[in-house]
N, C-alpha and C positions, 0 to 999 in steps of 0.2 A: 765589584761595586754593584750596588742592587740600584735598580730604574727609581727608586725613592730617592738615594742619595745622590744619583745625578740630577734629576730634580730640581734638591734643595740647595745644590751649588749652583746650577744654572741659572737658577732664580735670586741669588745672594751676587751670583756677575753681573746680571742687568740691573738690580738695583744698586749696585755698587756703581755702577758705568753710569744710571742714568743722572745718580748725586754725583758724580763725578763731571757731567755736561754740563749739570746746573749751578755747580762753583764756578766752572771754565764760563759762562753766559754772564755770572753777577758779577767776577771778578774782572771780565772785558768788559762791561757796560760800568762800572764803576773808575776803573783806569781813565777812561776816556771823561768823567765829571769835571767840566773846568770852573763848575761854581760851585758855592758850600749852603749850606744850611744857614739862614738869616740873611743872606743874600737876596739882594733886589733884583729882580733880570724883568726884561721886556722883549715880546716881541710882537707881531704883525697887530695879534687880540687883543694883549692886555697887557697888565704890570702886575708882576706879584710878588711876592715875599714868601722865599724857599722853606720851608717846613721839615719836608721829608724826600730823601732823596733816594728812590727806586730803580729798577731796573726794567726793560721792556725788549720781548726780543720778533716784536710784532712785523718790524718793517725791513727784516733783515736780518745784519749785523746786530748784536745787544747793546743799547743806547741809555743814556741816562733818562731817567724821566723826573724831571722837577714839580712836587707838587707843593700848593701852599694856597695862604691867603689872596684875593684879588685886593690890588689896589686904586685908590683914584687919583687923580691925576699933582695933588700935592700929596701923596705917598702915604697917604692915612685907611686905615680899611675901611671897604665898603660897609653901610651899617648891615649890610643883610652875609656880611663874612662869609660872602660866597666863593668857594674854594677854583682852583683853574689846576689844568697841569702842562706844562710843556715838553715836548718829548725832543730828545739829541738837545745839541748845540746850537741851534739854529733863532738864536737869541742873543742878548748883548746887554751887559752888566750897567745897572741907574747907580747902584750904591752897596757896596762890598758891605759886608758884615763886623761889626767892630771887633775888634782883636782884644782878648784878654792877657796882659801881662801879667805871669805868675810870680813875676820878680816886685810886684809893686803888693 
């Protein structure tokens, strides 16, 4: 084996291992998601309406991070649609997202 070819295997193991850390991070920080997308949550800040649903592996463990619209307090968007995000669980559900029946 010539020092090139160890190399470019060594090099195809750590980026292999490091996509391989960064599934094992999205895939626990998404397992652990206990609200969905169109979902209302609040907590200590504000209220908002779930958008997009990411992952953060900033304070730990890899946690959900809920980002979306801010809301006011009759659940209607602020007019300046200023966005918020909440990071974990450490929140609690105003109004679940409406469920589409495929059968209907």
């Amino acid at each position: 084996m010539e020092e090139s070819e160890y190399n470019e295997r060594l090099k195809k193991i750590e980026t292999d291992f490091e996509q391989s850390k960064k599934q094992l991070y999205l895939d626990y920080g998404m397992s652990n998601a206990i609200f969905n997308k169109g979902d209302i949550i609040k907590d200590s800040r504000w209220v908002m309406l779930i958008e997009r649903i990411t992952v953060s592996k900033s304070f730990g463990l890899p946690q959900p991070v809920y980002t979306g619209t801010q809301l006011k307090k009759d659940l209607s968007p602020r007019l300046d649609r200023a966005s918020a995000s909440i990071y974990g669980n450490n929140c609690e559900l105003v109004k679940s997202a409406p469920t589409i029946n495929p059968t209907s």
